[in-house]
C-alpha positions, 0 to 999 in steps of 0.5 A: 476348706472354706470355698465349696462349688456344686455343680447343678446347684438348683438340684433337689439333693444339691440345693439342701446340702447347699444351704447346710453348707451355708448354715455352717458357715462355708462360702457357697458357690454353684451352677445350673442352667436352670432358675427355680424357687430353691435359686432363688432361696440359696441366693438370699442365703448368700450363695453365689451362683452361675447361669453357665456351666464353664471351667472357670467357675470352679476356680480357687475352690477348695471343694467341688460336688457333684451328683451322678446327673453331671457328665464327666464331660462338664466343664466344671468337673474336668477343670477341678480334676486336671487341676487336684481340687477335691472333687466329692459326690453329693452323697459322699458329702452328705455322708461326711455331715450325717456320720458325724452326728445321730443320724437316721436314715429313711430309704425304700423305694417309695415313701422315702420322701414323704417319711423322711419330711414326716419324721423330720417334722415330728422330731422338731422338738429336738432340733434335728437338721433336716435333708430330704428330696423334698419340699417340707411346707412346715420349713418351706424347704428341702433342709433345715441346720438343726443344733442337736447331734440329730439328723434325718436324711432321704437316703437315696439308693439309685445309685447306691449312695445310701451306702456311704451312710452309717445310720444309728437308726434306718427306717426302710419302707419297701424294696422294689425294681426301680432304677434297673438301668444303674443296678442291672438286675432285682437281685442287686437292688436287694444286695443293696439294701442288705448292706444299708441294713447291716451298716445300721448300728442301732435298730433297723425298721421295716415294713412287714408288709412288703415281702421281699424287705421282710425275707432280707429282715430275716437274713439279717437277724440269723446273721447278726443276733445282736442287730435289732430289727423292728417290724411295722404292718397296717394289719399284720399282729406279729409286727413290733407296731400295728395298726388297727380301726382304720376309718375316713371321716371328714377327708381326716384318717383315723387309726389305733396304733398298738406298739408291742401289745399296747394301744398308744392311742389313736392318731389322725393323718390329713395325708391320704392312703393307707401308705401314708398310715404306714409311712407314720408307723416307723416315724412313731416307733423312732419318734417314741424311742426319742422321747418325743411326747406322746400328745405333741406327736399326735398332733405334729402327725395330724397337721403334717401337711405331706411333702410338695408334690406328693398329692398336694392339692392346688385348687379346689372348688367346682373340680380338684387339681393335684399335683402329685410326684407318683411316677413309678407304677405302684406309687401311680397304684398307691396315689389313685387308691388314695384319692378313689378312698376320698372322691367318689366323682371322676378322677382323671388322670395326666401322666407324664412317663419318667425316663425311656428306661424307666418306662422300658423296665417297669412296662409290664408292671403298668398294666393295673395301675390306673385301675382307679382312674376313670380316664387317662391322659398320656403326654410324650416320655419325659426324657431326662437327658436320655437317649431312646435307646429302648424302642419305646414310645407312649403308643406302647404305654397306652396299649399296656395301660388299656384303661380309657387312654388318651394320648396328647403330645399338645401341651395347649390341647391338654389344658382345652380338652381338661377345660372342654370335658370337666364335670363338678367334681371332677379330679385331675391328677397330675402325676410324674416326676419330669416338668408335669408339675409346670402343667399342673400350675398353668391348670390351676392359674386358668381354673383362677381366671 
């Protein structure tokens, strides 16, 4: 096999696998309607890429991937499968490459991007290749080809292809109802994930903290006396590691962690929010089991500087822009905590819901979320491709919300009512997971002029 197509190329899954490929040393070849940075990158590597979808694309390719955002409709995809081209998912692809290796795999439902970038980066002393749904700043990319017989991935459980994977090692850093409109119900999200953990074949390690992950834990270590289960808490002393003396000075966290009854030290975070102690936790407990030294650890950890769009800071002077990924609400919940711990000024708020079903299924769970935000700008659903199917709008939102809402489906008055309105000090956090991030840019390009 020498010839591999992906269809969605600039994807963030697709555009990793892609430039691993390339490493490897694969003739690459992709589509997608859409230009951004990792286009760009992929075509610099050497990879050749269409601006349409057509059959003809895929021609004499020995491989064809695909994600589960393609159509069966796609031209692409029905020419490889009336013409017997091997046809793979991307996360049947990713697992071909990670079950050959050492690999560890990070899955939850939050965190999973900025764990996976963390233990990516704390591990570069052993040369791991890297695939996460992120932008790392310490590579300026979503993936790196590493030359030792490690990998760290993002494992993605929306559509359940974290279970192609066979990890030596799992890191799991919460379970909640998210994606119901793949899975059905709760209860197969957590079937889910007992399965991710009984195909780990080291040691699992999970977050104590959240309570449905820590009965599945439980289920696990009756049933299988021999697979390891390794517990990590912010506060919790029956954990196998924990953290203690969590204090703030200078915008820089500071914690003691203490791992099976011993104080390995104090450790520092840039990154804000005690989600992010806890994230660390588990990329120290991997990260000292690899005998990474302990020194070069603490300070990998102190200088991480967070995946792209996971509160990253795009200006800051008489007011803050951030643009950050939260979309589902207790990471909404987790972003706005972290930021109230920092600024003690206004902190507004620009939300761009995520998917009609998204906003269907979590709707109740809104309510609370922006608790820490001082106002609330609301923009139209973010569709994705999606039919509204649900009887769902923003004007629902806004009154299940209920903190100070304001919703504005102009583009242009946003930027005039941010402009109008601003106080020193003030902090607009961008948050969502569709196109927001293009409005956060424009803010800051304006704030510059």
């Amino acid at each position: 096999m020498k010839k591999v197509f992906f269809i969605g190329i600039s994807g963030i899954g697709m555009s990793g696998l892609a430039k691993i490929m390339l490493k490897k040393g694969y003739e690459v070849y992709g589509s997608d309607i859409s230009e951004k940075d990792v286009t760009s990158e992929l075509v610099k590597l050497g990879a050749v890429i269409y601006k349409k979808h057509i059959d003809l694309n895929a021609k004499k390719m020995d491989l064809v991937v695909y994600s589960t955002a393609i159509k069966k409709s796609n031209p692409e995809y029905i020419f490889a499968k009336l013409n017997g081209i091997k046809l793979l998912k991307r996360g049947e692809l990713l697992a071909e490459l990670f079950n050959e290796k050492k690999g560890i795999a990070v899955a939850g439902t939050h965190g999973k991007t900025t764990t996976s970038s963390m233990l990516g980066v704390s591990l570069f002393d052993i040369n791991p290749t890297i695939i996460v749904g992120g932008i790392i700043p310490e590579i300026g990319s979503n993936s790196k080809f590493g030359k030792s017989e490690y990998m760290v991935v993002e494992a993605d459980e929306s559509d359940n292809s974290f279970l192609y994977l066979n990890p030596e090692y799992s890191i799991i850093t919460n379970i909640e109802a998210d994606h119901l409109e793949k899975h059905g119900t709760f209860e197969n999200i957590k079937k889910s994930f007992l399965k991710f953990m009984e195909k780990t074949k080291k040691e699992v390690i999970v977050c104590k903290d959240c309570e449905v992950l820590d009965e599945l834990a439980k289920q696990i270590s009756e049933r299988d006396e021999e697979k390891k289960i390794i517990t990590y808490s912010l506060k919790d002393k029956t954990a196998n590691i924990y953290c203690e003396n969590i204090y703030i000075k200078n915008g820089i966290t500071h914690y003691t962690v203490i791992e099976n009854g011993e104080e390995i030290g104090e450790f520092e975070l840039k990154i804000p929010g005690e989600h992010n102690i806890l994230n660390s936790l588990g990329v120290i407990y991997i990260a000292r089991k690899l005998k990474i030294e302990k020194e070069k650890l603490k300070n990998k950890l102190k200088n991480f500087k967070g995946a792209k769009r996971r509160f990253d800071i795009l200006y800051e002077n008489s007011v803050r822009i951030i643009d950050d990924y939260a979309h589902h609400p207790t990471e909404i919940k987790a972003t706005l905590t972290a930021a109230r711990e920092i600024y003690k000024d206004r902190i507004i708020a620009i939300f761009q819901p995520h998917r009609y079903s998204r906003t269907k299924f979590l709707m109740d769970s809104f309510e609370g979320a922006f608790g820490n935000a001082d106002k609330v700008i609301l923009l139209p659903i973010y569709s994705a491709g999606e039919k509204n199917i649900y009887d769902i709008n923003e004007n629902i939102l806004a009154d299940k919300i209920n903190n100070n809402v304001k919703i504005i489906r102009n583009r242009e008055e946003i930027t005039k009512t941010i402009l109008d309105d601003k106080v020193k000090g003030d902090t607009y956090i961008f948050m969502g997971a569709g196109d927001i991030y293009k409005l956060a840019y424009e803010m800051k390009e304006i704030l510059e002029r």
